[in-house]
N, C-alpha and C positions, 0 to 999 in steps of 0.2 A: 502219600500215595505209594502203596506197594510196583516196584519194577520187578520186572522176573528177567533173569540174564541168562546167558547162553549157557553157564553152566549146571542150572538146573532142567534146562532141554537137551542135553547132549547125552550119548549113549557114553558111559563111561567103560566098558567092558568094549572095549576097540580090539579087532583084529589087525596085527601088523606086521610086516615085514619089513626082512635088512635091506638096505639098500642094497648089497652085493647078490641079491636073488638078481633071479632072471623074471619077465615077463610069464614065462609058461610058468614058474614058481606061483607067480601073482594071481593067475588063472585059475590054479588048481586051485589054489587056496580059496578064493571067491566062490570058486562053487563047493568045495568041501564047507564050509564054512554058511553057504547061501547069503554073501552080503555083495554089494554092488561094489564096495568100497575098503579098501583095506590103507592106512595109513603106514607111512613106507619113514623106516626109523635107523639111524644108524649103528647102532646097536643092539643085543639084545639085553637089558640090565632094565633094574626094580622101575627107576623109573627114566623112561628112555628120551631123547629127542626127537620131534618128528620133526624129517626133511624133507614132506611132504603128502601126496595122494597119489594113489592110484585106482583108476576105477574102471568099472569092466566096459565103457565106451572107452576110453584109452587103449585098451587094450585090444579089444575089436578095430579101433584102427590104425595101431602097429599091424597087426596081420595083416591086412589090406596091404600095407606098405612093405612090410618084411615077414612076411610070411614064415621066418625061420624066429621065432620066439625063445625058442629054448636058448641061442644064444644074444637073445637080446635083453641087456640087462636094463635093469629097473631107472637105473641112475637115467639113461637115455630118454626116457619117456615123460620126468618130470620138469616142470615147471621152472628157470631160476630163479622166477618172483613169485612161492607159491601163497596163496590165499591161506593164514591161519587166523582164527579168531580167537581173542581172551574171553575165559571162563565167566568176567566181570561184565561183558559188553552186553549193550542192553538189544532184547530181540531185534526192534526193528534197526539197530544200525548193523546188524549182521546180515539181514535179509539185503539191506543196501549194499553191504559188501559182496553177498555172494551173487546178486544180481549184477551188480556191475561188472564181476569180473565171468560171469553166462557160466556160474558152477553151481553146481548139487548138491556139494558136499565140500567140508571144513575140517583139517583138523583143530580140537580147543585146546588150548595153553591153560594152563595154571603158573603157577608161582615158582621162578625162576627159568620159565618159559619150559619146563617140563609138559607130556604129554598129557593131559586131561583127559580128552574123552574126545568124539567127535560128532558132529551135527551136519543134518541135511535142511536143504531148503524146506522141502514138506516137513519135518518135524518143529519147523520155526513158525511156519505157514499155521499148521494144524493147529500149535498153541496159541497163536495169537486168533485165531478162530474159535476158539474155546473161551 
């Protein structure tokens, strides 16, 4: 029986940011760009680390809370145990991971836990509907 794994559902063309942006950096980016989601990296190089997500509910409520964005950096807003999934994991234990921890969105690892690509619940959802 063929399995389809997360890394043949994942967007690999990922919008990202350094971790030393600010918040209002994150923002702009999401709408320049029109993605919900931008994977937050600590550097910028071929193939980078992610330390994480940032997404435009995140970000909608920092504002609520600090309404001053421009000096609120990224690093503050993430997770210390974020949710990444490997490129290898098969759909439904992703959909189990990203349910359990009430997220949207993933970044995926490939091989030497480098940046792969990134996937959302509905793009998991959709294929396995399909």
């Amino acid at each position: 029986m063929y399995t389809v794994n997360v890394g043949q559902v994942c967007r690999q063309r990922v919008v990202t940011i350094c971790i030393t942006s600010t918040l209002l950096d994150a923002k702009q980016l999401m709408c320049e760009r029109q993605v919900d989601a931008v994977v937050v990296i600590a550097s910028q190089v071929d193939r980078p680390t992610a330390l994480g997500i940032i997404t435009r509910r995140d970000v909608e409520h920092a504002e609520l809370e600090a309404p001053d964005i421009a000096r609120s950096p990224v690093a503050d807003t993430l997770s210390r145990t974020p949710l990444v999934l490997d490129k290898d994991e098969t759909i439904e234990s992703a959909i189990r991971h990203l349910r359990g921890r009430n997220a949207q969105y993933a970044p995926v690892l490939g091989s030497g836990g480098a940046l792969y690509g990134l996937v959302s619940l509905d793009d998991l959802l959709n294929r396995m509907a399909a």
